[in-house]
C-alpha positions as CSV (number, residue, x, y, z in Angstrom):
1,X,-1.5,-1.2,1.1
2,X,-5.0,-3.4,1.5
3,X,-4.6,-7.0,1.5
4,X,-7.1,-7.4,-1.8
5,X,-5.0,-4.6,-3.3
6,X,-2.2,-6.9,-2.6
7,X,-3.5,-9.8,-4.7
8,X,-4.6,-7.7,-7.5
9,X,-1.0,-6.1,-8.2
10,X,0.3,-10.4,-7.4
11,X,-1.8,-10.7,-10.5
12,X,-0.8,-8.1,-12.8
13,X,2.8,-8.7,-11.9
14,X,2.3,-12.7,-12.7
15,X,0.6,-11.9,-16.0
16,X,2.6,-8.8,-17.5
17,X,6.1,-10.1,-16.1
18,X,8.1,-9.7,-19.6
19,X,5.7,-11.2,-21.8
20,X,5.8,-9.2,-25.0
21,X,8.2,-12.2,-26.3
22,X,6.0,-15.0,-25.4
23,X,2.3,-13.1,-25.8
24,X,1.5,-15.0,-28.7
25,X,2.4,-18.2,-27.6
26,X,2.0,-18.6,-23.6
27,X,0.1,-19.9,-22.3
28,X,-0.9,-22.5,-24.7
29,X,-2.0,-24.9,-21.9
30,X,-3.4,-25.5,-18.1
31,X,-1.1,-23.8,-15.6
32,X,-0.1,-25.6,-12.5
33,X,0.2,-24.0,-9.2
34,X,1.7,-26.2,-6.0
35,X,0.2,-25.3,-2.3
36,X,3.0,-27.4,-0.1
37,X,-0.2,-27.6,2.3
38,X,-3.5,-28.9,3.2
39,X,-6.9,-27.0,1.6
40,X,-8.6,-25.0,3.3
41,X,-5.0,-23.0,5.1
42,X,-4.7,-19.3,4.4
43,X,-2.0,-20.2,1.5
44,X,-4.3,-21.9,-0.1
45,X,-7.3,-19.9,0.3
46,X,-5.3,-17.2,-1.3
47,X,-3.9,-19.3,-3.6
48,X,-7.0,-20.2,-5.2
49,X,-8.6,-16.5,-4.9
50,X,-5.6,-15.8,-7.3
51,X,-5.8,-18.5,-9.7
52,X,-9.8,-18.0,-10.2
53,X,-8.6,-14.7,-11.6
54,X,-5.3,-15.8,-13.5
55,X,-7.6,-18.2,-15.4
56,X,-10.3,-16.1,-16.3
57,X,-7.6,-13.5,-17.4
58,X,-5.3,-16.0,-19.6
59,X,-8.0,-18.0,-20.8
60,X,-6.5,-21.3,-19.6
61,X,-7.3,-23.4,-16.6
62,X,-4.8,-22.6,-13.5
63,X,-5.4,-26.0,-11.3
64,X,-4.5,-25.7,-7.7
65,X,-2.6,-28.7,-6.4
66,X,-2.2,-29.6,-2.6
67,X,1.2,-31.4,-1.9
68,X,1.2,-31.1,2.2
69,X,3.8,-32.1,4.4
70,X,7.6,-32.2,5.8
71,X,7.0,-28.4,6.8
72,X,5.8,-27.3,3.6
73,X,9.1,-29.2,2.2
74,X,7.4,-32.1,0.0
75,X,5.5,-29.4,-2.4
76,X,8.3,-27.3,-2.7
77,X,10.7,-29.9,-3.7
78,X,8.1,-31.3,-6.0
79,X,8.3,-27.8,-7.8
80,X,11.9,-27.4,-8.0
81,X,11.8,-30.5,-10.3
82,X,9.1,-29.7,-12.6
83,X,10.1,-28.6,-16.3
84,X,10.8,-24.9,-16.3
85,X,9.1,-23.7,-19.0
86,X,6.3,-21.3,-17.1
87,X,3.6,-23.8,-16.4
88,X,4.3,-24.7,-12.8
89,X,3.7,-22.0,-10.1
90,X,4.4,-22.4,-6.2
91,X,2.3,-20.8,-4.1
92,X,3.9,-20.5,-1.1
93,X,4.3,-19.0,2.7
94,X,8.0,-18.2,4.5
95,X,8.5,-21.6,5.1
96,X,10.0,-21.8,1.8
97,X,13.2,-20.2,3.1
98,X,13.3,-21.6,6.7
99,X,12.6,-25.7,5.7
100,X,15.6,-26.5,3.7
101,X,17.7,-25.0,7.4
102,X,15.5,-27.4,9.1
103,X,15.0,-30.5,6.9
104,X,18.8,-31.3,5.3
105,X,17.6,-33.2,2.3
106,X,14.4,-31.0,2.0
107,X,14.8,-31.1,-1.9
108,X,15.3,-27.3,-3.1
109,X,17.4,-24.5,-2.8
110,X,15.0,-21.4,-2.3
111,X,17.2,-19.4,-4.2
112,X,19.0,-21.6,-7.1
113,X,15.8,-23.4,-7.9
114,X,12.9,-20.3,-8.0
115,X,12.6,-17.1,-9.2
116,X,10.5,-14.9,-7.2
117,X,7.3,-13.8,-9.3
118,X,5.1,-11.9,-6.9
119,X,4.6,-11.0,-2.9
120,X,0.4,-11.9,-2.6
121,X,0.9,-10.2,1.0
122,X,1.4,-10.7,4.4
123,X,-1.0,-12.0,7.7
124,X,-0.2,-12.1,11.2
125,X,-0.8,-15.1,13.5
126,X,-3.2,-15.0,16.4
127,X,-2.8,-16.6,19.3
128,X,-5.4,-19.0,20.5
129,X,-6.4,-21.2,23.4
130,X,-9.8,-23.5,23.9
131,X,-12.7,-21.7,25.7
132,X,-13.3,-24.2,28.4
133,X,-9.1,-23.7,29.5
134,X,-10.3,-20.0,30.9
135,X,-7.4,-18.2,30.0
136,X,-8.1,-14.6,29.1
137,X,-4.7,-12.9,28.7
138,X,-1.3,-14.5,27.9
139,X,-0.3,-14.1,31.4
140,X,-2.8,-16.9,32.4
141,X,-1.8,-19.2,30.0
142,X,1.9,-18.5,30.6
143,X,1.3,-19.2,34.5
144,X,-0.8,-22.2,34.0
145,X,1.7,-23.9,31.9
146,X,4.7,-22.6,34.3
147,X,3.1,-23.9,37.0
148,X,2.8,-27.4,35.2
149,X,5.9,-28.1,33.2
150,X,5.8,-30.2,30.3
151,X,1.6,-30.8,31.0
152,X,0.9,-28.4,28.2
153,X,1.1,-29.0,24.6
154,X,0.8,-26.9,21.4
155,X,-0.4,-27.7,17.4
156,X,1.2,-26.4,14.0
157,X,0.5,-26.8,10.5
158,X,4.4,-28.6,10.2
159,X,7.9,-28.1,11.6
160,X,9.4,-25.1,10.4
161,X,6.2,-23.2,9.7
162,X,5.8,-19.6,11.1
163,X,2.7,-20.6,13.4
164,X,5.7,-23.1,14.6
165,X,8.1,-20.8,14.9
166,X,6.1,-18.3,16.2
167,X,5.0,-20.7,19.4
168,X,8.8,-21.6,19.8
169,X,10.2,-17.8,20.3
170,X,7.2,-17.8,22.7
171,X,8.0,-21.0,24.6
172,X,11.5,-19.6,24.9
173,X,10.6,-16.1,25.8
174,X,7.8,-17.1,28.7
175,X,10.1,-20.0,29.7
176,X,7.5,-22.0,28.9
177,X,7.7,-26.2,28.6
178,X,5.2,-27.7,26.0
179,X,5.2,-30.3,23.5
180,X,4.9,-29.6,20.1
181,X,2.1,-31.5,17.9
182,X,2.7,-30.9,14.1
183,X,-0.1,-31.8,11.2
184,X,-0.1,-31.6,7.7
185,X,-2.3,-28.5,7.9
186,X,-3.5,-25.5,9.8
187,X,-7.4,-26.9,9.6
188,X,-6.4,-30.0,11.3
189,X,-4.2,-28.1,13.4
190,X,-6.7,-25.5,14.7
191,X,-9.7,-28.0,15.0
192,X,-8.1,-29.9,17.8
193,X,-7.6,-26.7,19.8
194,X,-11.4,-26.3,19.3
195,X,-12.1,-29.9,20.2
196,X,-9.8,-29.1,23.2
197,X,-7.0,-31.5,22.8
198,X,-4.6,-28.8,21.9
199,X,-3.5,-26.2,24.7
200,X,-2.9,-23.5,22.6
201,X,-1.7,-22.8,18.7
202,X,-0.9,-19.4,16.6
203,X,-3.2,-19.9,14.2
204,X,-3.0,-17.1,10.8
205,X,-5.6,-14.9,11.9
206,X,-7.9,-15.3,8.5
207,X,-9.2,-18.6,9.1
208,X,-9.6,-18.5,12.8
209,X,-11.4,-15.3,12.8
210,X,-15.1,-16.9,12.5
211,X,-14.3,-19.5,14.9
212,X,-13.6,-16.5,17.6
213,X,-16.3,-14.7,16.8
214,X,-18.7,-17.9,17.5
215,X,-16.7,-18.7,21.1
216,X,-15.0,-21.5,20.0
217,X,-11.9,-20.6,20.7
218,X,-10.0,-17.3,22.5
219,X,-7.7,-15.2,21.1
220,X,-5.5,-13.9,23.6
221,X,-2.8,-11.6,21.2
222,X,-1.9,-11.4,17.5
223,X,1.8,-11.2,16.9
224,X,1.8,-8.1,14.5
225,X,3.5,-5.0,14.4
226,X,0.1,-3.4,14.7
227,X,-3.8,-4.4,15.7
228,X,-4.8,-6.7,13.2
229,X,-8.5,-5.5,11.4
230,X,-11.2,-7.9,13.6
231,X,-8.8,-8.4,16.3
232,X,-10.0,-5.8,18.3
233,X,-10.1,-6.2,21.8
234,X,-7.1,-8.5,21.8
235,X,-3.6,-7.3,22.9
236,X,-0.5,-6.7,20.8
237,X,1.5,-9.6,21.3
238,X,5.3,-8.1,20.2
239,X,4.2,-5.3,23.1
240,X,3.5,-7.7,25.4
241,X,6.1,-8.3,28.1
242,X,5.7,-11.8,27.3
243,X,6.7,-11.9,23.5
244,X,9.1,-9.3,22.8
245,X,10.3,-10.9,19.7
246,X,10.2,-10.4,16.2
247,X,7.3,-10.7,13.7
248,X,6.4,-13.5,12.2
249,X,3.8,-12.6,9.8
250,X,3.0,-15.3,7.3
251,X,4.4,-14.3,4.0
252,X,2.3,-15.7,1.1
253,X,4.1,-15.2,-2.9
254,X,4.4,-17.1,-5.5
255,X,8.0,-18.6,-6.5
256,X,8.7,-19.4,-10.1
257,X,10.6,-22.5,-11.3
258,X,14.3,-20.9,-12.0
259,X,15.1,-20.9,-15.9
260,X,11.9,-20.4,-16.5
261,X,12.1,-18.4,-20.0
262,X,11.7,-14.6,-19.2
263,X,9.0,-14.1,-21.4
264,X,6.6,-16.5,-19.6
């Protein structure tokens, strides 16, 4: 199913969910919808691509608000304890099941707290380096930074993230030592592998797209189960020798607030 297709059923789902009850009454005011990270990431890029249409369909304004940090954590938490009563939306990747394992008193159980509302779709991470490095295939970057332990280093949008977790089952598969360097975001994440201060980063491969096509950066695989549409001419990175591991596609959906009323 098409991406776009994706986020027009997340919309019809979100809006027809049950509400025969409630038609008449909800929504009677502004929705909020939580991004637990920084503008201008493929969560919230999507996230706001949905809500433009939400609010035009409900006639009420759907306000996007950024709540970054603590691998995706602090917005999530920050959801769990809003009111239930079908005004406050998450908008959220897989982190939301992966950062209460990771950060003890992360604030939410991704299950007792939400009730899943719709899937917006799924995107698969690229892997990128800085031009001037001259790496053209994961092999070189894997024997450069075998052949200098501990030299290299690596950028995420947060601990626990997929673009994280994605560069640690590839530092453990290629046996490779580098240092992590979270942010709050993938922009600020993905601009200092283009200032070249970042050895390399799996970025989602939406927002780094443009950024390849102008030379400032290289993509040397996308960790999909197949070619990724614009990623043509870069390998396959599960069918690589050097990350045989599963797929970490970034899952993007939107959790509702659990006891929400059914018919909102």
């Amino acid at each position: 199913m098409s991406f776009p297709r994706r986020l027009l059923l997340g919309i019809w789902a979100l809006m027809f969910l049950d509400l025969q009850a409630g038609a008449e009454t909800w929504p009677a005011k502004p929705l909020r919808v939580i991004v637990p990270i920084g503008a201008g990431s493929s969560v919230d890029l999507v996230a706001r691509i949905v809500c433009e249409q939400l609010s035009e369909q409900l006639g009420q304004p759907v306000i996007v608000e950024n709540r970054p940090g603590a691998g995706q954590t602090l917005g999530a938490a920050a959801a769990a304890k809003a009111e239930p009563d079908g005004y406050t939306l998450l908008v959220n990747s897989s982190a939301h099941t992966i950062g209460p394992a990771l950060y003890p008193n992360a604030g939410y159980r991704p299950a007792g707290d939400f009730i899943a509302v719709a899937a917006l779709g799924t995107t698969p991470f690229v892997l990128v380096v800085p031009p001037e490095r001259g790496f053209r295939t994961v092999v070189d970057l894997v024997n450069a930074a075998n052949a200098r332990p501990g030299a290299f280093n690596y950028s995420s949008p947060g601990v626990g993230s997929g673009s994280h977790l994605s560069a640690e089952r590839f530092r453990q598969v290629g046996r490779v030592q580098a240092t992590h360097v979270p942010f709050k975001g993938g922009v600020e994440a993905m601009t200092e592998v283009i200032a070249g201060r970042i050895d390399f980063f799996f970025v989602v491969l939406g927002p780094a797209l443009p950024h390849i096509q102008e030379g400032k950066l290289t993509a040397l695989a996308v960790n999909g189960e197949q070619r990724a549409a614009g990623a043509a001419g870069h390998s396959n990175a599960r069918g690589s020798w050097i990350c045989r591991c599963r797929q970490s596609d970034l899952v993007r959906s939107i959790p509702g607030r659990a006891n929400t009323p059914r018919d909102r």
